[in-house]
N, C-alpha and C positions, 0 to 999 in steps of 0.2 A: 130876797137879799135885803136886808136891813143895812141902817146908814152908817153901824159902824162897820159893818163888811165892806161895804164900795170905798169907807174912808182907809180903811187897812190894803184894798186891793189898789187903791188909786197910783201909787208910787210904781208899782209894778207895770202897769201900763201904762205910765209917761214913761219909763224904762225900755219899754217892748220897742220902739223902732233904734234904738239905739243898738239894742241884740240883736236885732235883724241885719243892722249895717254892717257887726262886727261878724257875722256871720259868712258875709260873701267870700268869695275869694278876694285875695290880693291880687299884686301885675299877673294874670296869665305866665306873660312874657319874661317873667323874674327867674333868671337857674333857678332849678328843681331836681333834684335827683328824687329818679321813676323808677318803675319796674316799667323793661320792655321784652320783649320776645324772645327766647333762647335764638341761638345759630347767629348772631352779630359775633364777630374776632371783637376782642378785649383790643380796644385803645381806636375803633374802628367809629367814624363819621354817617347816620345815617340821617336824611333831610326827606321829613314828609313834606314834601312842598305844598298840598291841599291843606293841610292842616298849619302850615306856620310855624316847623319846629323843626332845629337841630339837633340831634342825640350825639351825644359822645361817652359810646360804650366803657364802664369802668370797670365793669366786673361783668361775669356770666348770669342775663339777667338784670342787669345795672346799668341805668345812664343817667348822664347828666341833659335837662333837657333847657333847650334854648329858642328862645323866638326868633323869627327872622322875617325879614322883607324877602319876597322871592321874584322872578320875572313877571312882566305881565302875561297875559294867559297866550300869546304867541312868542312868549320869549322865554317861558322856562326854558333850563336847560334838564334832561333828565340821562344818568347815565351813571358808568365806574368811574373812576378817576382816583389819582390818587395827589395826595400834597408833594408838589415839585419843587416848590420855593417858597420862603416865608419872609415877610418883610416888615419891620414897623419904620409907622410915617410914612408909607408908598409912595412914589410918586404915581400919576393916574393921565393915561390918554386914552380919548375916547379914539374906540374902533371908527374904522372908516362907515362901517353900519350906522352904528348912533349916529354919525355926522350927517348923514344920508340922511335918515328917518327924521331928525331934527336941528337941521343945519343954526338956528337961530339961537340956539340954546347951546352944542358943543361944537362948532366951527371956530371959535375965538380961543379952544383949547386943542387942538388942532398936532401945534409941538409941546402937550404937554404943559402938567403942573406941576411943580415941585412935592412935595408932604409938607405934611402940616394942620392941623385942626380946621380949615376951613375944605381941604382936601376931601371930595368925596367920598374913597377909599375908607377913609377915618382913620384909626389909630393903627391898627396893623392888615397885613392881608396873608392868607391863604390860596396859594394859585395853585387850580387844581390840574393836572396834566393827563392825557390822554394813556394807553397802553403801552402807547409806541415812545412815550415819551416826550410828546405835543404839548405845549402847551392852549390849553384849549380855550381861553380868553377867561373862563370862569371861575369869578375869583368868591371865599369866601374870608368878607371884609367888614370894617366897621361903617358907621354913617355919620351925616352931618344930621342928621332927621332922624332922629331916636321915634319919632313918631309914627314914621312910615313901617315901623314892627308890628306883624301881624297880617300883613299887604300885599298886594301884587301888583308893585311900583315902578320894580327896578329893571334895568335891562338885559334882566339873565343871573345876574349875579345875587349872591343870597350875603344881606345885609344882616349886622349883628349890633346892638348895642354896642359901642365902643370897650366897656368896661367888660361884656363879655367876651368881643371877639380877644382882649388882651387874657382873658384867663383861660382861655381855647388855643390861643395862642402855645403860650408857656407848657399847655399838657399835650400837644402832640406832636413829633418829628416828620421832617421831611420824609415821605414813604407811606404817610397813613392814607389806607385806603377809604376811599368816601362814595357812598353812595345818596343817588339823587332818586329822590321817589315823586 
């Protein structure tokens, strides 16, 4: 190679880690509509919990995909359920569990916090309810810790960015059926 080749190649390779960066992925965790599995019902909630994603089926073959904080590994919750109630700004009291397992951290919430952006819950929730019509404590809700997406943090319940549980919110009605994987 001669010097005016290395001098014409030189720009290109102070370039090349800059292509490399722009080459990564973005948030993981940022909605994404995917291709997933046939056999999901259209409008239907599915949560791989090993993996750290919410689906919500839009077409046959379509989801919209979402990250999430999920329990920690003796606190997933795995099962059917379906959306029983929906709330924004929730108010939030810890199960007499949580208070149990870590009395120093949720016993001062005990009767309860109002909603509100410093509210655990976050911006809206999803309470998912049993066959019988139970409510089954697990809720899917936003966070104060946008950080903990990705994780296995929480206490059972499957945490969503604020901004996405509010657009999960608004696309599904009380009645949709959710599956926990």
């Amino acid at each position: 190679m001669n010097r005016r080749q290395l001098l014409m190649l030189a720009p290109a390779l102070m370039a090349a880690p800059a292509l490399l960066r722009a080459a990564e992925p973005a948030d993981r965790f940022q909605p994404t509509e995917v291709a997933i599995r046939d056999g999901f019902e259209v409008g239907s909630i599915v949560v791989v919990s090993r993996d750290f994603y919410l689906y919500h089926v839009v077409a046959p073959g379509r989801a919209i995909r979402y990250g999430v904080a999920v329990g920690t590994d003796e606190l997933i919750w795995r099962g059917r359920a379906t959306i029983g109630r929906k709330a924004e700004w929730p108010s939030w009291t810890p199960t007499p569990q949580m208070i149990e397992r870590s009395p120093d951290r949720y016993a001062r919430y005990a009767d309860g916090m109002p909603g509100g952006p410093q509210n655990p819950l976050g911006a809206r929730a999803l309470y998912l309810y049993d066959a019988r019509g139970n409510d089954t404590a697990i809720r899917i809700h936003g966070t104060t810790e946008p950080g903990s997406i990705g994780r296995a943090v929480s206490n059972g319940c499957l945490r969503m960015r604020n901004e996405a549980v509010m657009a999960l919110y608004e696309q599904v009605p009380i009645g949709t059926p959710v599956y926990v994987y």
